[in-house]
Each structure stands twice: as structure tokens, then as C-alpha cells.
N, C-alpha and C positions, 0 to 999 in steps of 0.2 A: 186557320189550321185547326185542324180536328185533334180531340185528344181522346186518349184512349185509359185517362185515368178514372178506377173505380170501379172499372168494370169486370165483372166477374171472370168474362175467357180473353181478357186482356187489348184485343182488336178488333174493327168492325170495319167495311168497307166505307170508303170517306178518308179514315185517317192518313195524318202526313205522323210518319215517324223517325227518329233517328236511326239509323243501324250502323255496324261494322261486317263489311261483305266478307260473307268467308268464303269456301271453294267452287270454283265451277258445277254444276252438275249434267247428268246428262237431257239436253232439251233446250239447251238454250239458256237456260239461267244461272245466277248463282243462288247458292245457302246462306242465310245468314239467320240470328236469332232473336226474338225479343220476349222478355222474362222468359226463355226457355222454348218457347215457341217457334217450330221452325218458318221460314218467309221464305218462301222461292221469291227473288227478285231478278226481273229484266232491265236490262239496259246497264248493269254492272259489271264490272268488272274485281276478280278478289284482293283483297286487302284492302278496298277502298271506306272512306267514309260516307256517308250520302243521304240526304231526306230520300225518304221513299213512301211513295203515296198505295195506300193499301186498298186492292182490286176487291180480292177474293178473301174473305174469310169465313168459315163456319166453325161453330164452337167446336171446342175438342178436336180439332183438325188442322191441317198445317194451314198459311194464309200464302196470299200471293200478293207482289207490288208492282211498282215499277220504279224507278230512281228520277224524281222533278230535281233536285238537286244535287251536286258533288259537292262536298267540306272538301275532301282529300282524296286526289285522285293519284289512279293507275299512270304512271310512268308515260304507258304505251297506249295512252289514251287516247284518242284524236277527233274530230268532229264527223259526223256522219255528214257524207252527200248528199243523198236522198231527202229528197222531199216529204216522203211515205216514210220516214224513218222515224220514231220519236214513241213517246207517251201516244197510248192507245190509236195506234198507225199500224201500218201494215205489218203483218206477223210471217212476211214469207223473209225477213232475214231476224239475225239475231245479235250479229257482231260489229256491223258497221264501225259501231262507237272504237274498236280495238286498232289498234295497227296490224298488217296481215302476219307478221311474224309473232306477234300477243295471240293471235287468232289459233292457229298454227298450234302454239303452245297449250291453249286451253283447251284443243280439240285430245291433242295427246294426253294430256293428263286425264279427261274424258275415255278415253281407251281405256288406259292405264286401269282405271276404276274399277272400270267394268268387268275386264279383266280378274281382277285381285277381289271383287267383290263377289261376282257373278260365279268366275271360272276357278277362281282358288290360283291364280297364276300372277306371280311378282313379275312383271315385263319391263322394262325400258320399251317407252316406243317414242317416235318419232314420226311426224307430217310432213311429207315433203311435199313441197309446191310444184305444182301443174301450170306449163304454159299460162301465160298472159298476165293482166292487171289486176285481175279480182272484181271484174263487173266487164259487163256482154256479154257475159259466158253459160246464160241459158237458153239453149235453141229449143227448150220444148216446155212452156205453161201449161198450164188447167187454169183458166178464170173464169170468174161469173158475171153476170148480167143483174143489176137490180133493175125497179122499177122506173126510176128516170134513163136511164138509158148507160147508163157508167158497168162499163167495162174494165174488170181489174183483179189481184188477187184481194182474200178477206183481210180483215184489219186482226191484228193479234187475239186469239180465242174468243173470236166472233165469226159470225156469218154476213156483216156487213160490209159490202166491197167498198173500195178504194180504188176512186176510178184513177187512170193512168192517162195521162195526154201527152202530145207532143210537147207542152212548158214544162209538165211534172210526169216524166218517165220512168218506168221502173228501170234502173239503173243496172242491175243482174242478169236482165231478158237480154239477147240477143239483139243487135245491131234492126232486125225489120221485124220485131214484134209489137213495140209501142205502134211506131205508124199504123199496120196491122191490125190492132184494135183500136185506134183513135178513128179510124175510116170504116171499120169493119160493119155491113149492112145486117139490122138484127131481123132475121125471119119472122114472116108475120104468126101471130099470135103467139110468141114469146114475152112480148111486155105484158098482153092480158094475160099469160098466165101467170106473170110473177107478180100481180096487181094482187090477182086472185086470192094468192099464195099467201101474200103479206095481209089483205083481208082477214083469209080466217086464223092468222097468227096472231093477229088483234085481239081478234073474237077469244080466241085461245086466251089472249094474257089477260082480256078481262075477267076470265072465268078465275084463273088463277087472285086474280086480286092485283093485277099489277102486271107489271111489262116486264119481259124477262132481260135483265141486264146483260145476260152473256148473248144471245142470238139478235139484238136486236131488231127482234117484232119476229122471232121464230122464223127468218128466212131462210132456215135450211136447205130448203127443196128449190134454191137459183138455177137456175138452165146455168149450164157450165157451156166451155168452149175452150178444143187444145188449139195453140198455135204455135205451130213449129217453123223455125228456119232450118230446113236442111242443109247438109254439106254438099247436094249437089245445085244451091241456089233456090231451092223451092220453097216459098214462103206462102205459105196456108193457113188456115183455120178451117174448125172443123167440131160443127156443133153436136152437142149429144145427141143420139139418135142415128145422125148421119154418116156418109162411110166416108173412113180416111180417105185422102191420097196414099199413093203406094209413093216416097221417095228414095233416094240411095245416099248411104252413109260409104265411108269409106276406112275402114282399120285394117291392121293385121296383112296387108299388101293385097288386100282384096274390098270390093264392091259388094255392100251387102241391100237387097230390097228390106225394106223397114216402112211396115205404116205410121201415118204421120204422128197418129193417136197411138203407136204402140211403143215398148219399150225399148228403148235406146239410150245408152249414158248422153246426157244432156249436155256436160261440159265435153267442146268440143276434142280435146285432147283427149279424154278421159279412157276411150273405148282401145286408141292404142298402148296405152301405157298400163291399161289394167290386163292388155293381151297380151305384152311384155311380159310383166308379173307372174302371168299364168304360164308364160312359155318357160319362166328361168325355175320357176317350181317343181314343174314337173321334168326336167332337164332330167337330176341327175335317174329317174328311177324307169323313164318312158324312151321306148330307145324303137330302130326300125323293126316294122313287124309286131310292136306290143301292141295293147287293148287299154281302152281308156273311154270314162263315161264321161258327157259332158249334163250336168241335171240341172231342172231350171234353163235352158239351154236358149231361150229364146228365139232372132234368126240365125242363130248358128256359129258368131263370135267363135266362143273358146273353139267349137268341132273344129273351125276350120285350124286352130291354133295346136290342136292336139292331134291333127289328120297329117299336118306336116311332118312333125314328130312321129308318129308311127310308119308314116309313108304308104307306099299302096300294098304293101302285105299285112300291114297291120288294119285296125277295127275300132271305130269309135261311135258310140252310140250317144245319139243326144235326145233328150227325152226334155221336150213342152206342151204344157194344158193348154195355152191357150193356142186355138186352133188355129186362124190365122197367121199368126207366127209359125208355127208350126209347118203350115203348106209356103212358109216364105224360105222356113229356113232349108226344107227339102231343094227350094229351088235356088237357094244361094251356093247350095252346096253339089249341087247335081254333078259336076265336076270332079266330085271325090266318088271314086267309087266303094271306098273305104268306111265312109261315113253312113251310117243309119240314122232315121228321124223315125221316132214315135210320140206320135200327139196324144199321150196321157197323163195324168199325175202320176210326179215321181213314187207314190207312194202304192198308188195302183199298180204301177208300171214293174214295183219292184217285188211285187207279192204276186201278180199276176203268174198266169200259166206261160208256158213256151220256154225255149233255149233261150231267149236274148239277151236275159238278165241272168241267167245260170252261170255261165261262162265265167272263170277266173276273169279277174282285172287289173293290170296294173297299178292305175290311176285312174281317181274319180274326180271331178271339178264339179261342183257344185256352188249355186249364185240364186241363193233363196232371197225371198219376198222377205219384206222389212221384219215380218213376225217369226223369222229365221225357220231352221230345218224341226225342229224340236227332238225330244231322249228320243223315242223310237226309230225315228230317219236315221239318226244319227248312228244309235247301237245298230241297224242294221246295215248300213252303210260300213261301218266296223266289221261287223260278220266276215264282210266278204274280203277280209285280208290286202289289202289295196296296199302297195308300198308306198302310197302318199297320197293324200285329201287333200285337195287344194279348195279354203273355203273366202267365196269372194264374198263379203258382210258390206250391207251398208249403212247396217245399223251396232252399235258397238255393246247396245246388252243383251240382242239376240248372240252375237259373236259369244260374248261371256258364257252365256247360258250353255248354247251348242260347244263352248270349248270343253264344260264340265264333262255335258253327256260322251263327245269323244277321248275324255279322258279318264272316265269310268270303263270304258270300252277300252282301252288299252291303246289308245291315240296321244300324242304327247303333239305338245305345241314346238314345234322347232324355228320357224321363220313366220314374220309378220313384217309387213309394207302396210303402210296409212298415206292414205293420199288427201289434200285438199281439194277432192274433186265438187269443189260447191262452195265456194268463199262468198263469206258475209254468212254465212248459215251456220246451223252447230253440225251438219252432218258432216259425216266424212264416210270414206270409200276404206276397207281394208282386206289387205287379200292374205289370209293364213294360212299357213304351211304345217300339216301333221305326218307325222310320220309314227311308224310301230314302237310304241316304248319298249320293247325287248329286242 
């Protein structure tokens, strides 16, 4: 064991140190301190005791560990399944070690946080669980490819894969995605370029003096690969470069085209119960004949959720950048004649010239990208007097953040649902309810 006595900023990577875990954060870890020092540590759970072997340190800065041993452990503690799970293993979960109801709880207090820290907003919130066990339940990966031929996601804050087999499966994918990538055939001149790759990442760390401990050998630049199981049994992969398949998911009492590579809530459940959410939000303010934007809109989910609700005298516009989506969701929706699709950025879309975005609005839904809507979206989105924002977050400090700027703008938080749509992860899904604080 390493020790870390004598030394000026206290810790260096190598050391095993004593801690006491303190609160969840948000990312997967918990806080804990030593002589004052903050330690994000994984694989803890709070109030625990635990050696913990230290990653990352740089002077004057926080450090990073992971937990080799428990003194005193969490209650709700349990053994992870996974193979890939452990000290410097794969980084696509974070909670295994928890029981799903621990999990559940540290995700809300996670909210909670963000909330009170980010938003200024004292909430009670609550995770409620989503069909199933808490593994199978991802039908759509990004993995990469090294240079022996292993297929898998990267090991925790590295670019080193972990490959996935039939004996040692990622346990979270979906029912026909291990097989999937344990037989999947690699195009030619994919290993020479990641030989290539890894080459001049060599060449690279020699320059530097050394190998870089976090990328291992600067693999960044791995050929990736999605593989999805679809709801309508289509199981594919689908290398960078190349075009998806078009498959079909199914929410909302309707069939939507979805490419394989493009955006769809993953856990199977997820897309109808986050259309539930959306439909009981906008209940009391969207009625027949109103106007309602759906932003971020993808293939067309919420439209078609807020097209019923208005019905065919009413108008709902749904505005997505990315094109493909876009010319998918026109045609999931071709049906409504109520429905509009425009393929721009919501922010282009909403400064741009023409009536479309002029028009009084009901209700607006918007379902931004991890990096949320930010102040500007937000206050203008405000602007337009909407008697309820329905913001579906699936990250909880962008939510904090966008809660302030709607609440500077005269939006108040009146309703929030937290969903466990990603167990064994620290994400979670949340869909918030604003309405006009006057």
C-alpha cells in the first residue's frame, strides 16, 4: 500500500487510502474527503467506510478513486453481476454494486441536488421504476472496435474497450446484442486503421515522456459501431460511416420509422411512459382546436401525443435539426394533418422569418440534448406566454440550470416525474411541468 504521508498536496495516483463516503454526486460517484481534499469515488455507496485506491490526482485539485475495499458497508449493498463491473472495468454502468431501490434513491437525491443547487428550487422528488429487471434493457449501443479485434463499450474514463462475449456479456444490452457483436464481421481495413491509430498514439506518448494513463495509448479515434434490437425484431449493427437501417418502434398507439443509428429512448418502456407524462402535462392547459410546439421533436413521439389533444382543428408544430429524423418524422406523421415538421434548429427556427413560429401557443414540449435548452431558449420560449412548458431532461443539471433561466422568465416549476429509464446507470429521464407564476 501506498501512502500518501509527507506530501505536500496530500495525494498521488497509486495510493490506497482510508475514507468515509459522503453524498452521492451527480455522474456516478460519490464525495468524500481527505485532509479536506475533495475524492469523487466509484463504486460507493454514502455513508460507507472503504479503502479506496486513488486514479486521479493533480495538485491543488480534486482527486478521483475507486473503492478496492469495504470496512463498513451500505445496507443496500449487493454484489454486482457483471463481469465488466469492478475496479477499472467498464464505465457504461455505475450502480450495479446498489440494490435497485438504493439506486432509485441516489438518483433522486441526484435531482434533488441539482435542483436546490443549480435551480434554487427545494423539491421532493421521487424515481419511479420502469418495467422489467434492471438489465436487458438497452436496445441501442455505440461500441468500438480495438486492434485485436474486441468489440465492446470503453472501460471507466478511458478509450480502452472491453470486449463483450457470449461467457462475459454486457448484461444491460438487450437480449441480441452481445451475440451481435461476438459474431459481428469487421470491414476490411478497420483493424489497419486502428493499428494505425494506436501507432501514432505511441509515437505521441513518447513524445510526451510517457504513456497516457487515461486513453490508453491515445485510442480515441476507434471505429465505433451502433447495434440495435428493434421493437419490431430487427437486430442490426451499423458501422460509422455507413447508413442505418430504417426500423419501427412502437409508443403512443402508434408505429414510428426510426433509424437504427438515430434517436430513440433505449429502454424499451421508456418512450411510452415518457408519452404518458407528456400527455397528462399538457392535459389540463391543451384542449381541441389549441396550438402546441413539440422542440427537439425527433421522429415525431410527443407531435403525435399533442396532435391528439388538439385534434384536427388544432396545430402542432414540431421542429428537428437533424434531417433524417426529420424527413422520418414528416412521414410518421403524414396522417395528421394538423401536424407540421420543420428541419431546423429550434433556435434558428424560432428567430427565423415567416408566421409559423409567430402564432400564439398553448403549450410548448421541448426534449433537448444532454447540454439542455440554455437562458436564451429558455427566456424566449417564455416570451411567448405558453400556458405550460413541458421540459423532458435527461440530464438533471441541465434541468437545474434551464429551471433557473425559466424561472427568471416568470415560469415556476409546478410538476416533475423521474424515471429510472437506464438502471445500473446514474442517468435518469425527467419530465417537468412549468406553468406561469402569476
Amino acid at each position: 500500500m501506498n501512502t500518501s504521508a509527507g506530501r505536500a498536496d496530500g495525494l498521488a495516483v497509486g495510493d490506497v487510502v482510508e475514507l468515509v463516503i459522503g453524498p452521492v454526486a451527480h455522474g456516478g460517484h460519490c464525495v468524500a474527503r481527505h485532509d479536506g481534499r475533495v475524492v469523487f469515488v466509484r463504486l460507493a455507496l454514502p455513508g460507507e467506510r472503504a479503502m479506496v485506491h486513488i486514479t486521479e490526482a493533480k495538485v491543488g485539485s480534486f482527486a478521483r478513486g475507486e473503492v478496492v475495499e469495504v470496512l463498513v458497508g451500505d445496507p443496500e449493498r449487493v454484489p454486482a453481476p457483471c463481469a465488466h463491473f469492478g475496479v477499472g472495468g467498464c464505465g457504461g454502468c455505475d450502480f450495479q454494486h446498489a440494490s435497485p431501490a438504493r439506486q432509485r434513491e441516489l438518483k433522486a437525491s441526484v435531482v434533488a441536488e441539482q435542483l436546490r443547487r443549480l435551480g434554487g428550487l427545494d423539491r421532493s422528488v421521487v424515481v419511479e421504476e420502469l418495467p422489467g429487471n434492471g438489465f436487458g434493457w438497452r436496445t441501442r449501443v455505440r461500441w468500438a472496435l480495438d486492434e485485436a479485434g474486441r468489440i465492446g463499450p470503453r472501460a471507466v474514463r478511458s478509450h480502452r474497450v472491453v470486449g463483450v462475449s457470449l461467457d462475459e456479456p454486457c448484461l444491460i444490452a438487450a437480449e441480441g446484442l452481445t451475440p451481435l457483436a461476438a459474431g459481428l464481421p469487421v470491414p476490411a481495413g478497420l483493424r489497419e486503421q486502428v493499428a494505425a491509430h494506436r501507432m501514432k498514439g505511441r509515437a505521441a506518448d513518447r513524445r510526451r515522456g510517457g504513456r497516457d494513463r487515461r486513453s490508453g495509448g491515445r485510442a480515441a479515434g476507434l471505429p465505433e459501431v451502433v447495434l440495435v434490437d428493434a421493437g419490431d425484431g430487427t437486430v442490426a449493427a451499423t458501422w460509422d460511416g455507413d447508413t442505418a437501417p430504417t426500423v419501427t418502434e412502437h409508443a403512443a398507439g402508434r408505429d414510428f420509422s426510426v433509424a437504427g443509428d438515430g434517436f430513440w429512448q433505449v429502454h424499451p418502456a421508456a418512450a411510452q411512459v415518457l408519452a404518458g407524462a407528456v400527455s397528462e402535462a399538457v392535459e389540463p392547459v391543451l384542449v381541441a382546436g389549441g396550438t402546441a410546439w413539440d422542440l427537439y421533436g425527433g421522429v415525431g413521439l410527443f407531435a403525435a401525443v399533442l396532435a391528439a389533444r388538439v385534434g384536427p382543428g388544432g396545430s402542432v408544430l414540431t421542429v428537428e435539426s437533424d434531417r433524417n429524423a426529420s424527413a422520418l418524422a414528416a412521414s410518421n406523421l403524414a396522417d395528421l394533418p394538423q401536424v407540421r415538421v420543420i428541419a431546423d434548429r429550434v433556435d434558428a427556427a424560432l428567430a427565423g422569418p415567416g408566421p409559423a413560429m409567430d402564432a400564439p401557443v398553448d403549450a410548448i414540449v421541448l426534449d433537448p440534448p444532454r447540454s439542455g435548452a440554455g437562458p436564451d431558449l429558455c427566456a424566449a420560449l417564455a416570451a411567448r406566454r405558453p400556458g405550460v412548458i413541458v421540459y423532458v431532461a435527461c440530464d438533471p443539471a441541465a434541468l437545474g440550470r434551464d429551471a433557473a433561466a425559466l424561472g427568471s422568465a416568470g415560469y415556476a416549476l409546478t410538476g416533475l416525474r423521474s424515471f429510472d429509464a437506464f438502471p445500473q446507470t446514474h442517468h435518469v429521464e425527467c419530465v417537468a411541468v412549468f406553468t406561469p407564476a402569476d
